[in-house]
VMD Tcl script that builds the backbone (N, CA, C; Angstrom):
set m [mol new atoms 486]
animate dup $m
set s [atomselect $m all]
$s set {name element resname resid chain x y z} {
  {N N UNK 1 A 20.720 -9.088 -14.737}
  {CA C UNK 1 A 19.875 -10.078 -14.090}
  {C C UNK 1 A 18.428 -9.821 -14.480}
  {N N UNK 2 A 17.639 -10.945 -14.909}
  {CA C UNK 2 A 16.730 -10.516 -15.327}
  {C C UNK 2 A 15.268 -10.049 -14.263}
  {N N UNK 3 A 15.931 -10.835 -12.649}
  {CA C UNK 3 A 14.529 -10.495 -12.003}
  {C C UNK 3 A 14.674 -9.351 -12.071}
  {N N UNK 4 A 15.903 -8.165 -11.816}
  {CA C UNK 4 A 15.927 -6.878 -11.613}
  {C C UNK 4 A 15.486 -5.931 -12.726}
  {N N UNK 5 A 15.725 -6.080 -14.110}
  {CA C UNK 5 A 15.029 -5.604 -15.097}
  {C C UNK 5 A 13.762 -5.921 -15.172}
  {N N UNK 6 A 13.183 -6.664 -14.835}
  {CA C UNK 6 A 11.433 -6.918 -14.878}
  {C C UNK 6 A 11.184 -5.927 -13.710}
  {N N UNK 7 A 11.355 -6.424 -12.872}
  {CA C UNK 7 A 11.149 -5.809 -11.344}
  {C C UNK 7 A 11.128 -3.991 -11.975}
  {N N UNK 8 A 11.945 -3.557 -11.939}
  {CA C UNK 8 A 12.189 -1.989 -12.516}
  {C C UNK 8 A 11.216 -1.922 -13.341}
  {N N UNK 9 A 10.937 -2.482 -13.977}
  {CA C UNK 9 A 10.288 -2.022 -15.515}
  {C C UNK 9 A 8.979 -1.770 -14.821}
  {N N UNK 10 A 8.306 -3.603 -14.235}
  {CA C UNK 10 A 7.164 -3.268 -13.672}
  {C C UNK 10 A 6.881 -2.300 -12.952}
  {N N UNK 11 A 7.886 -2.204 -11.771}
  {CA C UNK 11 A 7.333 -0.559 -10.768}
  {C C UNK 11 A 7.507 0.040 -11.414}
  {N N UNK 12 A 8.516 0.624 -12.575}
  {CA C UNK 12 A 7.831 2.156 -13.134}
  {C C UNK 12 A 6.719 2.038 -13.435}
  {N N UNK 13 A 6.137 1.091 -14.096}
  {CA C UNK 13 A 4.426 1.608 -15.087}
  {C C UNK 13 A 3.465 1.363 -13.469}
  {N N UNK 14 A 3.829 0.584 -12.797}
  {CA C UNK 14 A 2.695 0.674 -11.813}
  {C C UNK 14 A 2.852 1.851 -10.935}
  {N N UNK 15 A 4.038 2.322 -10.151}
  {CA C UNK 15 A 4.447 3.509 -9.876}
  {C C UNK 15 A 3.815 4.745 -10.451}
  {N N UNK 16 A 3.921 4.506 -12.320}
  {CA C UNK 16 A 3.702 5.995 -12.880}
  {C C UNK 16 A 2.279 5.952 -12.871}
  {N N UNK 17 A 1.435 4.561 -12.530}
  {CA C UNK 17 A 0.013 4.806 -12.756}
  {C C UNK 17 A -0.382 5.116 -11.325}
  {N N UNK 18 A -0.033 4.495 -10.452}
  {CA C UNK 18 A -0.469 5.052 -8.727}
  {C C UNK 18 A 0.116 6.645 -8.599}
  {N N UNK 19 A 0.820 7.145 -9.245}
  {CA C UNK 19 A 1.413 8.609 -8.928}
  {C C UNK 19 A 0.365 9.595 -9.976}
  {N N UNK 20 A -0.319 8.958 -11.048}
  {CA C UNK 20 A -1.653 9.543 -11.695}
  {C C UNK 20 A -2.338 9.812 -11.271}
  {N N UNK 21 A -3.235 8.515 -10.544}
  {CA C UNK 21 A -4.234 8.078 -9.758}
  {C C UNK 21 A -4.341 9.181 -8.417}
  {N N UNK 22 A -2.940 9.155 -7.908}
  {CA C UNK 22 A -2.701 9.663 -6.294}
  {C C UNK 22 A -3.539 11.206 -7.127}
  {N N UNK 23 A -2.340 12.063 -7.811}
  {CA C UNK 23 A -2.785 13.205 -8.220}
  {C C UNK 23 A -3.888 13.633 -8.130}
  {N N UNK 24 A -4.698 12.491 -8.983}
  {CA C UNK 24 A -6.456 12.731 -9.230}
  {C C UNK 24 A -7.425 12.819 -7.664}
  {N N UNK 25 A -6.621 11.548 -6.959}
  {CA C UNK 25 A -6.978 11.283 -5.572}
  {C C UNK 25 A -7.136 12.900 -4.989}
  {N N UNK 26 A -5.679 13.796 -5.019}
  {CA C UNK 26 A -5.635 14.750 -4.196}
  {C C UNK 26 A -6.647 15.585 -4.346}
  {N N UNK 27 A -6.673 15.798 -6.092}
  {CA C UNK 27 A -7.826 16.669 -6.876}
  {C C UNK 27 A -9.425 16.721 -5.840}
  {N N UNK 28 A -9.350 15.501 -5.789}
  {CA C UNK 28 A -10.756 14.982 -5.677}
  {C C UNK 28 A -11.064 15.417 -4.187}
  {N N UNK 29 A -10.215 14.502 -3.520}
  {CA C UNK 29 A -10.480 14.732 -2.182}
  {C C UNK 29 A -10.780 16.327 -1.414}
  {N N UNK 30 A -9.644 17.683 -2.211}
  {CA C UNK 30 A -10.035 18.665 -1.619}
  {C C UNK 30 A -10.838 19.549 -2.606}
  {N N UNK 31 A -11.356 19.049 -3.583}
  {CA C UNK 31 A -12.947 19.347 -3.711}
  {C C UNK 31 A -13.741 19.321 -3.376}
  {N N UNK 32 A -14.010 17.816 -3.441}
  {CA C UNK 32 A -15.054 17.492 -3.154}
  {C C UNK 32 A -15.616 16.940 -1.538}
  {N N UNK 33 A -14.398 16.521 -0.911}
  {CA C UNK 33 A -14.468 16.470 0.476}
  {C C UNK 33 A -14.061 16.862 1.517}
  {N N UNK 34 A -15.558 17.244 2.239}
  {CA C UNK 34 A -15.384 18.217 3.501}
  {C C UNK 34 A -14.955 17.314 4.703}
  {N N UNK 35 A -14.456 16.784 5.462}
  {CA C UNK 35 A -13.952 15.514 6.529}
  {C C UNK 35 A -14.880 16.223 7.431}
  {N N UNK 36 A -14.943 17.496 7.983}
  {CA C UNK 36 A -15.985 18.050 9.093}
  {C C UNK 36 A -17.586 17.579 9.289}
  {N N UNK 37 A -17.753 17.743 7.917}
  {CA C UNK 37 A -19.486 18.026 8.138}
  {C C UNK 37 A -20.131 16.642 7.159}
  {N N UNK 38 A -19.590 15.621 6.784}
  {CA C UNK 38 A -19.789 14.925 6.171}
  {C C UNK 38 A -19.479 13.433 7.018}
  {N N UNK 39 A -19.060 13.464 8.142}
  {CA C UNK 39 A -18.769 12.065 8.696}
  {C C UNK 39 A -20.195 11.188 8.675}
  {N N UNK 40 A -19.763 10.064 8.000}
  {CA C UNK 40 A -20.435 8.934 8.275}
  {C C UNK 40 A -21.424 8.662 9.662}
  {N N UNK 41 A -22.876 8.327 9.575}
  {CA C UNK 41 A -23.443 7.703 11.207}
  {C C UNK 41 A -23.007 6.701 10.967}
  {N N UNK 42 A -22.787 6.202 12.382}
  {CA C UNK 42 A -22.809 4.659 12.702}
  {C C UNK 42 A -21.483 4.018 12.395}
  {N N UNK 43 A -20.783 4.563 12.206}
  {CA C UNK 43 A -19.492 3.915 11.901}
  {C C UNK 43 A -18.816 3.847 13.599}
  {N N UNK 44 A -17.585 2.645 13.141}
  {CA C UNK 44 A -16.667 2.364 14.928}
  {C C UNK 44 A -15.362 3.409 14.311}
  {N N UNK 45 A -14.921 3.490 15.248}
  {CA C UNK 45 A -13.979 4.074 15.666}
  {C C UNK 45 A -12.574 4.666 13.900}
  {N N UNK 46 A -12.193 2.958 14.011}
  {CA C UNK 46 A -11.473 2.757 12.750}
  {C C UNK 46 A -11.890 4.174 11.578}
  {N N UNK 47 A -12.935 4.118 11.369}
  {CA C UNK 47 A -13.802 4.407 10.334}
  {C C UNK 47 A -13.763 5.913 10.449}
  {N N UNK 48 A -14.015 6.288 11.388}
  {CA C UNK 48 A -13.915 8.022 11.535}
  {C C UNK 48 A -13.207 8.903 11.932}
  {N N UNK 49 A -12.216 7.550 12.331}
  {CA C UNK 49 A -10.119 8.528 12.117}
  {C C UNK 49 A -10.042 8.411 10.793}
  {N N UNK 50 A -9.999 7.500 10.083}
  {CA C UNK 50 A -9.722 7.303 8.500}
  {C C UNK 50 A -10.477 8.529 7.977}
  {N N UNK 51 A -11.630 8.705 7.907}
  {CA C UNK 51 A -12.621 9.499 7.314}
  {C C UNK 51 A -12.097 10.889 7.708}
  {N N UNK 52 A -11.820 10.990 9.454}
  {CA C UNK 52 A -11.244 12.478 9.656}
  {C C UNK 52 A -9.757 12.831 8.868}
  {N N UNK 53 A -8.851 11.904 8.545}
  {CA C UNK 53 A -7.864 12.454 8.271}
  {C C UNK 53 A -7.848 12.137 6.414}
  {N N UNK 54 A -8.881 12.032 6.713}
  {CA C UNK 54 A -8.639 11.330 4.636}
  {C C UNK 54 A -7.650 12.321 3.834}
  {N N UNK 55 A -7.413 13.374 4.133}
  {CA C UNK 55 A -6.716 14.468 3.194}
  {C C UNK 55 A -5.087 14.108 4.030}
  {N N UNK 56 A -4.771 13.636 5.170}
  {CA C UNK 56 A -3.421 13.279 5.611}
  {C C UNK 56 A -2.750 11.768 4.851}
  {N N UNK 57 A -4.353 11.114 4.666}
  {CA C UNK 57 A -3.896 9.725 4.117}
  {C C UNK 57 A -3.599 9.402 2.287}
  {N N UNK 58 A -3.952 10.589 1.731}
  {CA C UNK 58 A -4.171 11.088 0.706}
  {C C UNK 58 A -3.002 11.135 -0.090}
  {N N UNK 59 A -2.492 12.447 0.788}
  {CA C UNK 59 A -0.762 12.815 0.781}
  {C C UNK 59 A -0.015 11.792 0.852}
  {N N UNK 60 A -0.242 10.735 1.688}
  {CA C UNK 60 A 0.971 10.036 2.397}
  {C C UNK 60 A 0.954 8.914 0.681}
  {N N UNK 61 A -0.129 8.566 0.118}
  {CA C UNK 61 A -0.307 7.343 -0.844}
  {C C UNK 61 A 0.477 7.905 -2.025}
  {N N UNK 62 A -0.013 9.471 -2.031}
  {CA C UNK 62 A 0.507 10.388 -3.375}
  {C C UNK 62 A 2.379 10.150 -2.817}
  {N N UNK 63 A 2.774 10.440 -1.602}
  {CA C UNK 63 A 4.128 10.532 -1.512}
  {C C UNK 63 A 4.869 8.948 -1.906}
  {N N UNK 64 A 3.981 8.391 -1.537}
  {CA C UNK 64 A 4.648 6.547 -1.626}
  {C C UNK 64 A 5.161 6.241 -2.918}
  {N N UNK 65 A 3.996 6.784 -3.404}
  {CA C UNK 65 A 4.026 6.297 -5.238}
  {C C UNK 65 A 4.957 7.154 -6.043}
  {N N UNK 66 A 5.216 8.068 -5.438}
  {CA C UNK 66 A 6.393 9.490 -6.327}
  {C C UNK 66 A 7.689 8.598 -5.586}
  {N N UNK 67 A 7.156 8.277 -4.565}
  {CA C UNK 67 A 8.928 7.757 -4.093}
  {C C UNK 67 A 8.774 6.482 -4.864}
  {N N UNK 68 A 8.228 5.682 -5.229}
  {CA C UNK 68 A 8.499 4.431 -6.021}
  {C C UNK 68 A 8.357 4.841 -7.092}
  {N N UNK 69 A 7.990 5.306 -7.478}
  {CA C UNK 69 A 8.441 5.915 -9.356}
  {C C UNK 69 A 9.840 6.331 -9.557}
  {N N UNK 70 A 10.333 7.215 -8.192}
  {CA C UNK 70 A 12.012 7.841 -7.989}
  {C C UNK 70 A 12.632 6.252 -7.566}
  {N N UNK 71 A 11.983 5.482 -7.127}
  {CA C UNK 71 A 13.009 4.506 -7.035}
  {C C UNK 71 A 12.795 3.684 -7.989}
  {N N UNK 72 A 11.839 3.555 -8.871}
  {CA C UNK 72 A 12.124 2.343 -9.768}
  {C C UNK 72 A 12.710 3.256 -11.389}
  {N N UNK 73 A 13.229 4.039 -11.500}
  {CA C UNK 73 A 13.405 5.108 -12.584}
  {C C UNK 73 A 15.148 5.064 -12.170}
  {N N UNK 74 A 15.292 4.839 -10.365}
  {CA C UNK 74 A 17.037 5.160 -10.039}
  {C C UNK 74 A 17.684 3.278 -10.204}
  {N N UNK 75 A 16.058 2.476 -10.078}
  {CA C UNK 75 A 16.963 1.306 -10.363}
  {C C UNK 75 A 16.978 0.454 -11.857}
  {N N UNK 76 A 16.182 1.294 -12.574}
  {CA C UNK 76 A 16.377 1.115 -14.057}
  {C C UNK 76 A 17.830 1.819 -14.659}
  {N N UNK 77 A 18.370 2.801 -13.982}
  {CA C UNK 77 A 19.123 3.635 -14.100}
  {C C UNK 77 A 20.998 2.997 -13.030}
  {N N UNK 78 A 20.594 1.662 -12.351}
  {CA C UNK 78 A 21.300 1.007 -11.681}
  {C C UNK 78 A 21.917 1.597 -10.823}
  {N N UNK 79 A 20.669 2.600 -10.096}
  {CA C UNK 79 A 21.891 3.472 -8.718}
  {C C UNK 79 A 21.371 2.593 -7.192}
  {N N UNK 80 A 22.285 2.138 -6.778}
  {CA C UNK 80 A 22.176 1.502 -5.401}
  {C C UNK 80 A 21.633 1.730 -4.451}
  {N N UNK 81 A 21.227 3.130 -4.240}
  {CA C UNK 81 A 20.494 3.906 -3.407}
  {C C UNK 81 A 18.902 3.618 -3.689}
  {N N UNK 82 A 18.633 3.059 -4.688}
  {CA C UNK 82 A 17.232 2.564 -5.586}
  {C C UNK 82 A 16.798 1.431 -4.420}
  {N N UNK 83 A 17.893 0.527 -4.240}
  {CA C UNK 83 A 17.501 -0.871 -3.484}
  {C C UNK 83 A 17.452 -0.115 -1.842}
  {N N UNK 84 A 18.012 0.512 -1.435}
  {CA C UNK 84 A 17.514 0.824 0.149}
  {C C UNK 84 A 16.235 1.551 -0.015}
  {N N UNK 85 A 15.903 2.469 -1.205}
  {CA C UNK 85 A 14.484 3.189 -1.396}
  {C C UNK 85 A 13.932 2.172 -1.226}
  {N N UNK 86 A 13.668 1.260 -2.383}
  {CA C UNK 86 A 12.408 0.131 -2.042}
  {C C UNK 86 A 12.364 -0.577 -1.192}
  {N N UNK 87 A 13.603 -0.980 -0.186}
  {CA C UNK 87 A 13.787 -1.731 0.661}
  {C C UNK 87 A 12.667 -1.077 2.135}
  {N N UNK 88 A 12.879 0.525 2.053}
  {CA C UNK 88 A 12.242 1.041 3.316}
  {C C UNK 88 A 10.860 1.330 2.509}
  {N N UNK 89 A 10.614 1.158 1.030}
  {CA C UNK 89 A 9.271 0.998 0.802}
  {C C UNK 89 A 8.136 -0.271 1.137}
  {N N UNK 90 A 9.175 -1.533 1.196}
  {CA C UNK 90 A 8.384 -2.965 1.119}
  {C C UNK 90 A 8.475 -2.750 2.539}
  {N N UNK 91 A 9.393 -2.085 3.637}
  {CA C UNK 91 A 9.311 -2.145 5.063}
  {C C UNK 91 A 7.970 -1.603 5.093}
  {N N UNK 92 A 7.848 -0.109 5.060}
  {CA C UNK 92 A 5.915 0.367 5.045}
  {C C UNK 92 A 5.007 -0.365 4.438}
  {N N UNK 93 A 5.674 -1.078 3.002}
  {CA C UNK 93 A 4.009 -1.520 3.154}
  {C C UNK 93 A 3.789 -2.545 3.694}
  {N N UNK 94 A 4.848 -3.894 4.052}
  {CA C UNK 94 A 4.487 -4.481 4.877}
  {C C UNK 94 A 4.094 -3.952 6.381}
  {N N UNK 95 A 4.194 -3.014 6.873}
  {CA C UNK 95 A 3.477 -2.700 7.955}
  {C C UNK 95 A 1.839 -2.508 8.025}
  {N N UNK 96 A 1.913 -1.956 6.658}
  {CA C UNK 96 A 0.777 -1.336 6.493}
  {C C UNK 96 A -0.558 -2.886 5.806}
  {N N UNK 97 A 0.362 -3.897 5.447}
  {CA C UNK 97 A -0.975 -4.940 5.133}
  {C C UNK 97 A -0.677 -5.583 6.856}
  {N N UNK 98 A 0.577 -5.716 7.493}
  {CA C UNK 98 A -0.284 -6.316 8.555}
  {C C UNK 98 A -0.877 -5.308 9.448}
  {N N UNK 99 A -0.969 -4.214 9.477}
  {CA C UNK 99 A -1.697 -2.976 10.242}
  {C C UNK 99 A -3.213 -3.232 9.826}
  {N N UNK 100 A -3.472 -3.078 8.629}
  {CA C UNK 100 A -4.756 -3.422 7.979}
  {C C UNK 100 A -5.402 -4.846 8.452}
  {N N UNK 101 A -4.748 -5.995 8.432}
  {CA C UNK 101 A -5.067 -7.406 8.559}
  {C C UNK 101 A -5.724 -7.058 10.095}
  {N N UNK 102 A -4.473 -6.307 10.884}
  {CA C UNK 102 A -4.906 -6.573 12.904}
  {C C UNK 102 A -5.861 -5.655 12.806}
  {N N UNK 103 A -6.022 -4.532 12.470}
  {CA C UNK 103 A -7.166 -3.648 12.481}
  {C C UNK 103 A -8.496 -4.304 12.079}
  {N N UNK 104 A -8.590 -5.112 10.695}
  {CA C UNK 104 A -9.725 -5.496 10.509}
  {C C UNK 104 A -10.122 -6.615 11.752}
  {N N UNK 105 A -8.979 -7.572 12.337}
  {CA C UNK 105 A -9.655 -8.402 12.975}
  {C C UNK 105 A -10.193 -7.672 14.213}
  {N N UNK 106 A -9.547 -6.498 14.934}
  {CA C UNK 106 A -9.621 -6.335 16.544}
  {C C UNK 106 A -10.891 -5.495 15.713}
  {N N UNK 107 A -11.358 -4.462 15.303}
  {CA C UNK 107 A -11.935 -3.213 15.486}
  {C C UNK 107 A -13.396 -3.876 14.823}
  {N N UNK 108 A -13.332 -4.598 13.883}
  {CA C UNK 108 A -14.762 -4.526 12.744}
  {C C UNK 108 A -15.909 -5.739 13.273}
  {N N UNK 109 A -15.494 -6.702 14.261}
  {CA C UNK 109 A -16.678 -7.588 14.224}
  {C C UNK 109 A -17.728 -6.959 14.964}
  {N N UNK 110 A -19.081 -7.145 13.608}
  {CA C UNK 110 A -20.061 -6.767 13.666}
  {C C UNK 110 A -20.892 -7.109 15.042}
  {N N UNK 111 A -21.701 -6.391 15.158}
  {CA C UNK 111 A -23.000 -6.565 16.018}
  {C C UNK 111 A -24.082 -7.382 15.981}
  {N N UNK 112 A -24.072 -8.841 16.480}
  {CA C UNK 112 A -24.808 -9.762 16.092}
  {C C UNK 112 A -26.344 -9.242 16.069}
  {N N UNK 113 A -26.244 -8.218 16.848}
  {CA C UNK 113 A -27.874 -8.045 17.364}
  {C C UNK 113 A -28.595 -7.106 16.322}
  {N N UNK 114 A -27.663 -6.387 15.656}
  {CA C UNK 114 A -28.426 -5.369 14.916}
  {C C UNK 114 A -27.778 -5.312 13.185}
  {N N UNK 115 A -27.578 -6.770 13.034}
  {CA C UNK 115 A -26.925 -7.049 11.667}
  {C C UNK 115 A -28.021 -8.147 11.175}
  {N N UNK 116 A -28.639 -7.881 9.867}
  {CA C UNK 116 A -29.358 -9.156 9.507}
  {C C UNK 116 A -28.352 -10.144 9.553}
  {N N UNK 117 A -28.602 -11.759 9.112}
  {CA C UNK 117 A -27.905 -13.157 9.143}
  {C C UNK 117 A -27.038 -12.783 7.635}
  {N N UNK 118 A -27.750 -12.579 6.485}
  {CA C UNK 118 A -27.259 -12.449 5.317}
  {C C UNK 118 A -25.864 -10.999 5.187}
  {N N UNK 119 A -26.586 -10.263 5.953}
  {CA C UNK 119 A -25.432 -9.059 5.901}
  {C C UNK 119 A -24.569 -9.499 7.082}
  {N N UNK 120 A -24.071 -10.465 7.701}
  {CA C UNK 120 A -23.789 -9.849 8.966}
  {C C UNK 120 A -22.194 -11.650 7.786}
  {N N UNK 121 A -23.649 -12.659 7.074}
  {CA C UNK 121 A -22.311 -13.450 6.399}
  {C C UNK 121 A -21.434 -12.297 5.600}
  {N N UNK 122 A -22.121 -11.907 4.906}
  {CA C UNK 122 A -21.571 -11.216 4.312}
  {C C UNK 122 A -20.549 -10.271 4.585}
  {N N UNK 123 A -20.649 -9.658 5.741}
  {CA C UNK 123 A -19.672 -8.778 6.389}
  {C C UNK 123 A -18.473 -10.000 6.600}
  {N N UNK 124 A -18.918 -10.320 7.462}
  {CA C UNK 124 A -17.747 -11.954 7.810}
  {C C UNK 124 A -16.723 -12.271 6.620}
  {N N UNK 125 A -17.612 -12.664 5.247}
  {CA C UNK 125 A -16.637 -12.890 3.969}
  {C C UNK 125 A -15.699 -12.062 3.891}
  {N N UNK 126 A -16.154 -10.728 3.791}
  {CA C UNK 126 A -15.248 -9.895 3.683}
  {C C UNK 126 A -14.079 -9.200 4.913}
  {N N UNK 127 A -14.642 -9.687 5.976}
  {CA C UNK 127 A -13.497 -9.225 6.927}
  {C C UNK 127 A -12.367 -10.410 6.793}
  {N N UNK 128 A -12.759 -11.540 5.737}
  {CA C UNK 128 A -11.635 -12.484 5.737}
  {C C UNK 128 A -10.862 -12.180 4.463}
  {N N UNK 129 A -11.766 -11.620 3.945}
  {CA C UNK 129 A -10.811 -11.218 2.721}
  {C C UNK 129 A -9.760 -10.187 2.758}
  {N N UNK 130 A -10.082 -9.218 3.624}
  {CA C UNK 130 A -9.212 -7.929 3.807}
  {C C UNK 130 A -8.244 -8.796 4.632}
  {N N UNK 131 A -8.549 -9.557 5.405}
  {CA C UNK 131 A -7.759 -10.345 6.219}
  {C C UNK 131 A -6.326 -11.169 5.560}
  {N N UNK 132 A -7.285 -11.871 4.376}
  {CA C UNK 132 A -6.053 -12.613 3.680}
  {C C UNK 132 A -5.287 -12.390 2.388}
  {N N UNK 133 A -6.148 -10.927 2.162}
  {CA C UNK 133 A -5.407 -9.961 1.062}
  {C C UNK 133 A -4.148 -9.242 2.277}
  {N N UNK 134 A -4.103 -8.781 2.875}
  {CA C UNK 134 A -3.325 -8.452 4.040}
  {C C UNK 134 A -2.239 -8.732 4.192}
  {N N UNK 135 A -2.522 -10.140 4.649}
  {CA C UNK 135 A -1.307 -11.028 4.876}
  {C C UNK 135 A -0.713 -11.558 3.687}
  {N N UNK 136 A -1.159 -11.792 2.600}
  {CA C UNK 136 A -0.845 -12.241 1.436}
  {C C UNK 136 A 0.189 -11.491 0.740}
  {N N UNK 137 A -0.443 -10.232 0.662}
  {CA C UNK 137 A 0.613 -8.814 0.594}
  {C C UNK 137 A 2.023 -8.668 1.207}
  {N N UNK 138 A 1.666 -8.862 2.318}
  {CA C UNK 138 A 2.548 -8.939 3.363}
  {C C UNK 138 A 3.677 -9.820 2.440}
  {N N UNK 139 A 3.584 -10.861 2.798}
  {CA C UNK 139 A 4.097 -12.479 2.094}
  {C C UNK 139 A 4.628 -11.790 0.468}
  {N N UNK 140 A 4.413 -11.221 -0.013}
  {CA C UNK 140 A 4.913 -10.763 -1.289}
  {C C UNK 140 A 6.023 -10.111 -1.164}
  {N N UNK 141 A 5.639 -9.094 -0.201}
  {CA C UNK 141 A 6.581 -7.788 -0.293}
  {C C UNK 141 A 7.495 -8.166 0.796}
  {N N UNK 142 A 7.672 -9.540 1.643}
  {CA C UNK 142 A 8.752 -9.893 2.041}
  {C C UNK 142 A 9.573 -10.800 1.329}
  {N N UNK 143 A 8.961 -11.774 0.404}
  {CA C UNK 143 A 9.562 -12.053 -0.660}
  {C C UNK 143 A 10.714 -11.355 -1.613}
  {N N UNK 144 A 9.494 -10.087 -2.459}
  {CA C UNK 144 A 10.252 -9.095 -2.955}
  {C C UNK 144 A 11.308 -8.293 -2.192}
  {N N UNK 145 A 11.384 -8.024 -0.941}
  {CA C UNK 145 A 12.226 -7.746 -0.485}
  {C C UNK 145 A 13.535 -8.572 0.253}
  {N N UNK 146 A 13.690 -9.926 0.341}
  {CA C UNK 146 A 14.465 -10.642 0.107}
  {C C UNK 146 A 15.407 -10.561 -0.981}
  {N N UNK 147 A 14.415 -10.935 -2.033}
  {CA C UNK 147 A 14.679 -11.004 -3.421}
  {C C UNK 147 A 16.036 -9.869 -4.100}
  {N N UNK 148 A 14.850 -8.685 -3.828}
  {CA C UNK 148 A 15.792 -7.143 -3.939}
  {C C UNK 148 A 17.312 -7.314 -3.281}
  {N N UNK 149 A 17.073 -7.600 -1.824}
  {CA C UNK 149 A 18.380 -7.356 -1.115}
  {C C UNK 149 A 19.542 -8.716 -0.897}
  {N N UNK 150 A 19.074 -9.656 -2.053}
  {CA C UNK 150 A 19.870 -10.367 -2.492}
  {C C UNK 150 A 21.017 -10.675 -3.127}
  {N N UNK 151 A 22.896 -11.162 -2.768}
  {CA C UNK 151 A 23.680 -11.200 -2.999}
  {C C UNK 151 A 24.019 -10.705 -4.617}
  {N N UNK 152 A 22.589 -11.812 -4.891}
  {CA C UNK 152 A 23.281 -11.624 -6.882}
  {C C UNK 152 A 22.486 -10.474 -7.502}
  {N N UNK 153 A 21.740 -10.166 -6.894}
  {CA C UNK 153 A 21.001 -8.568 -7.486}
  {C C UNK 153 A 21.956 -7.501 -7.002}
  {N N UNK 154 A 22.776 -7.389 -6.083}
  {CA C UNK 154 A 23.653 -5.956 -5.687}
  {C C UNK 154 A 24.874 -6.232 -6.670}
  {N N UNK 155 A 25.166 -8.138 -6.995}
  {CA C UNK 155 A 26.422 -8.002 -7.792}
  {C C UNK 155 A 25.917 -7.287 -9.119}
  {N N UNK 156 A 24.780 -8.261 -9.245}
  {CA C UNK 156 A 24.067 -7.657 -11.079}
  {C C UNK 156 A 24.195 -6.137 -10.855}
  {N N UNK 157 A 23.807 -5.605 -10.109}
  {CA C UNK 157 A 23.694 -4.173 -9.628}
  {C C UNK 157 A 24.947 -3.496 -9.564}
  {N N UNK 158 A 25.710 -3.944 -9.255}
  {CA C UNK 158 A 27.233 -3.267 -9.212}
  {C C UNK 158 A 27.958 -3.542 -11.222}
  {N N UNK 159 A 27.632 -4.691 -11.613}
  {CA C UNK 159 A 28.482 -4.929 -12.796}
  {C C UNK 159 A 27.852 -4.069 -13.683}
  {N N UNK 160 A 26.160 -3.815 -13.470}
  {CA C UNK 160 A 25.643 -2.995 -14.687}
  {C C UNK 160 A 26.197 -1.359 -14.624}
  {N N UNK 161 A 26.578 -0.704 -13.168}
  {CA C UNK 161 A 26.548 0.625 -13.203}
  {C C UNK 161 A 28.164 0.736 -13.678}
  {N N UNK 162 A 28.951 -0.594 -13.750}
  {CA C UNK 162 A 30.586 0.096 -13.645}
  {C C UNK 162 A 29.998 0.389 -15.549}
}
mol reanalyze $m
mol bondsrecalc $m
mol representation Tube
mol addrep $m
């Protein structure tokens, strides 16, 4: 089937490049950043759990991407266990764009009083963008996960491994 050979092909190279990236991420982060003595002023709430745990959130992106590299490598390789991997992968990340989407709306609107007009549009643009990159995401990776756990992809999936 051909969505499933594209599909595979693509997550390995994007997989093997987010599992690069993560690496470098880890590099970086416990070099160069101290989470203690370096917090941000003025930030809400959102902002300085993220910032405190940056080395927990670090790990978790580096683990995502090694597990989607192991799953798009087991479903190039046509093992069945590949489609429940990505299946509980598109489950997290759809949590995680609508986690992001409700977070940006409840936690980030600015302070009319102490935001210029130009920064404060500007903030606005962008809390709609994280907003409808979010959900958009979302909308993909329930797609793709339809898609995945679809009748004729487990048959394609079963005829390629006999």
């Amino acid at each position: 089937m051909k969505f499933l050979w594209l599909f595979s092909r693509a997550a390995f190279a994007l997989s093997t490049l987010a599992t690069v990236i993560g690496l470098f991420n880890v590099v970086i982060v416990f070099l160069a950043v101290d989470s203690k003595s370096a917090l941000p002023a003025g930030e809400n709430g959102v902002s300085l759990f993220l910032f405190e745990h940056i080395r927990l959130f670090t790990f978790f992106f580096l683990f995502y991407s090694v597990a989607a590299l192991i799953g798009s490598i087991g479903l190039m390789k046509s093992y069945s266990w590949a489609i429940s991997l990505w299946s509980l992968l598109f489950i997290l990340g759809i949590a995680w764009s609508l986690g992001a989407a409700t977070l940006e709306l409840i936690f980030v609107p600015p302070s009319h009083a102490e935001v210029s007009a130009s920064r404060l549009r500007f903030l606005n643009v962008t809390q709609y963008m994280v907003i409808t990159m979010g959900l958009g995401s979302a909308l993909i990776e329930v797609w793709l996960l339809k898609k995945l756990r679809s009748p004729e992809v487990r048959l394609a999936l079963k005829r390629i491994s006999k």
